[in-house]
N, C-alpha and C positions, 0 to 999 in steps of 0.2 A: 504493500500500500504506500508505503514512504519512499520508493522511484517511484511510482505512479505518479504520486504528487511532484517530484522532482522533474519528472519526464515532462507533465504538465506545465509548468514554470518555467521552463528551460522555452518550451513552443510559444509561450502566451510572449515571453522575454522577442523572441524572434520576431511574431507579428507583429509586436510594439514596436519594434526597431523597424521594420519593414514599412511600416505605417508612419513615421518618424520621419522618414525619406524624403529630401526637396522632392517636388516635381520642376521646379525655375530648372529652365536649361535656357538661358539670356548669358548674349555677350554686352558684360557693362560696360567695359572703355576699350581702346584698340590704341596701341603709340607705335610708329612708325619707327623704325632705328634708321630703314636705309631701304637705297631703290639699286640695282643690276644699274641704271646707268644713271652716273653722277650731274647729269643733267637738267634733271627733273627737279623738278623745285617743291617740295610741301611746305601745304599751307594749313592743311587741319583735318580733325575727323567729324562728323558726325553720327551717332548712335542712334537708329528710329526704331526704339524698342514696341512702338505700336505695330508697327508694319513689318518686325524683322528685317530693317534693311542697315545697313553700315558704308559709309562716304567715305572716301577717302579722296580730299580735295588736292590738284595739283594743278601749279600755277604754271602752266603749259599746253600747246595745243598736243597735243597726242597725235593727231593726225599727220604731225611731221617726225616722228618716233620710229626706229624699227624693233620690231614687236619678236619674239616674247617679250615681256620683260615681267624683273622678278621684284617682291621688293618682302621685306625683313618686319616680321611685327609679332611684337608681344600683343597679346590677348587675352584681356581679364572676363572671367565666364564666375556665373552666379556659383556661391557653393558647391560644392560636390558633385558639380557638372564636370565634361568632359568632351571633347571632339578628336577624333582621328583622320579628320580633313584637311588637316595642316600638317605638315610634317619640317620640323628643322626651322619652324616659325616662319616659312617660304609660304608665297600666294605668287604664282603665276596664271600670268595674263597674255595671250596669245593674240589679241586685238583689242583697239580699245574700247570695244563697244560690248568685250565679254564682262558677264556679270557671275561671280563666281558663286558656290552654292558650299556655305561652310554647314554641314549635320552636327549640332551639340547634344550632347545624349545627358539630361540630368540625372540625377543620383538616383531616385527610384523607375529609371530607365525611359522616362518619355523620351521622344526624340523631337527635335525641333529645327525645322529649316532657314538658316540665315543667310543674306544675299549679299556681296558683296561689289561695288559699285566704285570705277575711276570717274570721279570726274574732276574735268578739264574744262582749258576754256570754250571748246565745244559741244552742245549737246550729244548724248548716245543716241545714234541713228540719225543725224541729223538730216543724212544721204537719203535716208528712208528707201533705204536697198531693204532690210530687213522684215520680212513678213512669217506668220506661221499661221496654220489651221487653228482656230477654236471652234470649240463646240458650242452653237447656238441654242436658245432656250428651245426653239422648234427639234432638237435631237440633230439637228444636222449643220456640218463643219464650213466655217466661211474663212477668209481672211482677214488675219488684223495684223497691226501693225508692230515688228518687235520682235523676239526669240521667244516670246512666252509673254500670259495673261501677268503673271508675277512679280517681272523683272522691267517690262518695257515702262521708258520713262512717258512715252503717246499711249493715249488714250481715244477713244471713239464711244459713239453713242451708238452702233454696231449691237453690242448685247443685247438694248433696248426693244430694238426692233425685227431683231433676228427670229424673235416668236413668228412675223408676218413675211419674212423669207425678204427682207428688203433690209442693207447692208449699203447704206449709202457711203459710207467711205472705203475706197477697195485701191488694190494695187494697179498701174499701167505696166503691161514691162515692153520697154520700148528697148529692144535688140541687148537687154541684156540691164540694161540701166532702168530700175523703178522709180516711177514714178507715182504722186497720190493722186485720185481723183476722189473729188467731195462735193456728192452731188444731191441737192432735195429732189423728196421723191414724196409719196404721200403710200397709205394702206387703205386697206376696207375699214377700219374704221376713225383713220385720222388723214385727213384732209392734205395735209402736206407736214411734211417731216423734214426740217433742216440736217443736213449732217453736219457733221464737226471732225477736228484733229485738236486732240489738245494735248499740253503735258501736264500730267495729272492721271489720276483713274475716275473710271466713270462708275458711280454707284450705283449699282444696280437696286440697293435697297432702297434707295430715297425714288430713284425711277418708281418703284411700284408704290412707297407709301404717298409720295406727291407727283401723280399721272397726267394732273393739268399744269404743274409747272415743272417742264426741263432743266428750268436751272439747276432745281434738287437732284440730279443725277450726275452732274458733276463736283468733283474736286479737283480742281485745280492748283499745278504748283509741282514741282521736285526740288529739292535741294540744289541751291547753286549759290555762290559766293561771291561771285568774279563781276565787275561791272563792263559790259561793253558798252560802244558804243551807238553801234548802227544794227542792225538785223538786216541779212541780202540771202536774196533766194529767187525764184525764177515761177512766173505764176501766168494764166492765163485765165477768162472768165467768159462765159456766156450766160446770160440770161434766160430762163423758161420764158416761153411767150405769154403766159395767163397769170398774169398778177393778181393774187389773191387774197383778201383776210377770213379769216376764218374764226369766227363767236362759240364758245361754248352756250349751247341750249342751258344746260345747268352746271355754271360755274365752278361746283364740286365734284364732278363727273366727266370722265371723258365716255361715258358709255349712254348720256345720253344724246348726242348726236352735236352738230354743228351746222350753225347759218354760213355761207360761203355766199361772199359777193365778191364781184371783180373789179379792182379798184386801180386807179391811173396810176402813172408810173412805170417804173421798172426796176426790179430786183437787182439788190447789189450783193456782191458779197463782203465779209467783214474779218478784217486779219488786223491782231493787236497782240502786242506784250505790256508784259509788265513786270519790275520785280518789287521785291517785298523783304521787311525785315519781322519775320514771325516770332515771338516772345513768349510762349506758352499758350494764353485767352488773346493777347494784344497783337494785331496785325498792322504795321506799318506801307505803306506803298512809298517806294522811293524813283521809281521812273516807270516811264510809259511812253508808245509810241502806237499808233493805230493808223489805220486806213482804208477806208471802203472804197470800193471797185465796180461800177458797171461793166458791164458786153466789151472785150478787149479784142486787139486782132485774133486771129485764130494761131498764134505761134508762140512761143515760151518768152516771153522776156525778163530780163533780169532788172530786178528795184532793188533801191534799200529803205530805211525807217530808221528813222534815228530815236535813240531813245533822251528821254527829256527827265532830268536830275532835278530833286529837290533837296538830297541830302548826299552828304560825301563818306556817309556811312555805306558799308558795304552790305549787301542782300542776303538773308536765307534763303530765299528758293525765288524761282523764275516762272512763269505762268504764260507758253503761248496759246493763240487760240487762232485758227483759220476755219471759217463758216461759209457756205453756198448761199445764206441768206443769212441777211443782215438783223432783221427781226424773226429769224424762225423760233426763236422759243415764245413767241405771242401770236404765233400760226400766224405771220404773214408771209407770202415771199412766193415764190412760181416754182409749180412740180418743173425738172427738168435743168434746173438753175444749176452750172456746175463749174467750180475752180479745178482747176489742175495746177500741183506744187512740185519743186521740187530744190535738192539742194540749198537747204538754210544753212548760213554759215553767220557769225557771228563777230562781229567784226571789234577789233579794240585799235584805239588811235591815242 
């Protein structure tokens, strides 16, 4: 009877311990010792422990770099956590638009996926060469924009609409070289649909809890630090010919139908940045540069947009946005209305 009860004690001691176990499997800080080539310049990290993702800011364009390259970093992980994704405290990066994928396994064994991200003075993907298959709410696969739903710094309003099989921003591939096209389009039960490109993610929760206002389906912004000072990239536009506003019948609803009248004018499209000094609750905007667009010739031309400074403080994150219609999120704008982009580069003077 007295090993019974020892034997007992001894189990009860175990599942106490076993239940005692973190589950945090979070990378708290990251410090850089050193980069493969002495020419890269660091400037800082950031930790987005909401999103799992980890920055590591470099004050260089990457795109004039030749790639691998390695760089050196201690990595402080929550308690009793642990990861075997690093080895020799090395992270190689083979392009610089890859985003690595570090697994930290915490202490009572969950595992947890964290992303790891260069940026430079260039966006990731800016070329928007980069596309992969997702899975639409309708079950079936369309193009977005990026190596993965997870990692891409662009975002679309694509999931949205993918339940109605309409996918208004899609890839061009012109002889090898992608291109974007963003084009409004309208479904059976919504009148016209602007699409969009933005950097940020698009929410798909707020899409379904606020279905008559758009805006709720985006967030907007990724981490960026760098101030430039122009935006140049290569864009083209045509207009839908039926300019349209479109009423919700009942305000709260998009399922109770919509008034559609045709109203003068012509559809523009709408491309703007912005950057921002984010604080935790407190969000700062420190420059901005926008411009709408009419029916262009039919061929790529290159613009730029300068961005306009109100402080000489430097940005947490960067916010673009390129629209086929300038008002589509108040259903105005012409089914058919479509920019074509391509090539954003970011300019510092």
């Amino acid at each position: 009877m007295k090993k019974l009860l020892i034997i007992f004690v001894f189990i009860s001691v175990l599942i106490s311990c076993e239940e005692d176990k973190s589950s945090n499997a979070e990378i708290l800080e990251i410090d850089i010792n050193s980069f493969s080539n002495n020419d890269l310049i660091f400037e800082d990290t950031y930790v987005d422990t909401e999103n799992s993702k980890v920055f590591i800011f470099i004050n260089n364009d990457l795109l004039d770099f030749t790639f691998p390259i390695t760089l050196n970093a201690d990595i402080k992980l929550s308690s009793g956590a642990k990861t075997s994704s690093i080895s020799n405290n090395e992270l190689n990066f083979s392009e610089p638009d890859e985003v690595k994928t570090l697994e930290v396994e915490a202490e009572d064994g969950t595992v947890k996926n964290w992303y790891v991200y260069l940026v430079h003075l260039q966006l990731q993907n800016s070329y928007f060469e980069q596309w992969f298959d997702n899975l639409g709410m309708n079950g079936q696969n369309y193009q977005e924009i990026g190596s993965s739903s997870v990692t891409s710094v662009w975002a679309t309003a694509n999931m949205g609409t993918s339940m109605y099989r309409v996918y208004g921003t899609s890839p061009i591939n012109d002889n090898g070289n992608y291109l974007v096209k963003i084009k409004t389009d309208s479904t059976g039960n919504l009148p016209i649909t602007a699409a969009t490109l933005f950097t940020g993610v698009f929410n798909l929760a707020g899409a379904i809890a606020n279905p008559t206002d758009p805006k709720q389906a985006t967030n907007f912004g990724t981490p960026f630090i760098f101030r430039p000072t122009k935006m140049k990239f290569k864009f083209k536009y045509q207009a839908g010919e039926n300019y349209i506003q479109a009423t919700l019948n009942d305000p709260s609803s998009i399922f109770g139908g919509f008034t559609v009248e045709d109203i003068e004018g012509e559809d523009q499209c709408t491309i703007y940045a912005f950057l921002e000094i984010r604080n935790g609750d407190q969000v700062t905007e420190i420059a901005r540069t926008e411009m709408n667009s009419g029916t262009t010739d039919d061929i790529l031309t290159e613009t730029s947009m300068t961005f306009n400074y109100t402080s000489s403080e430097n940005p947490t994150h960067i916010t673009i946005v390129f629209s086929s219609s300038i008002d589509g999120d108040l259903w105005k704008g012409a089914v058919g209305s479509t920019l074509v982009i391509d090539d954003l580069e970011l300019i510092y003077e």
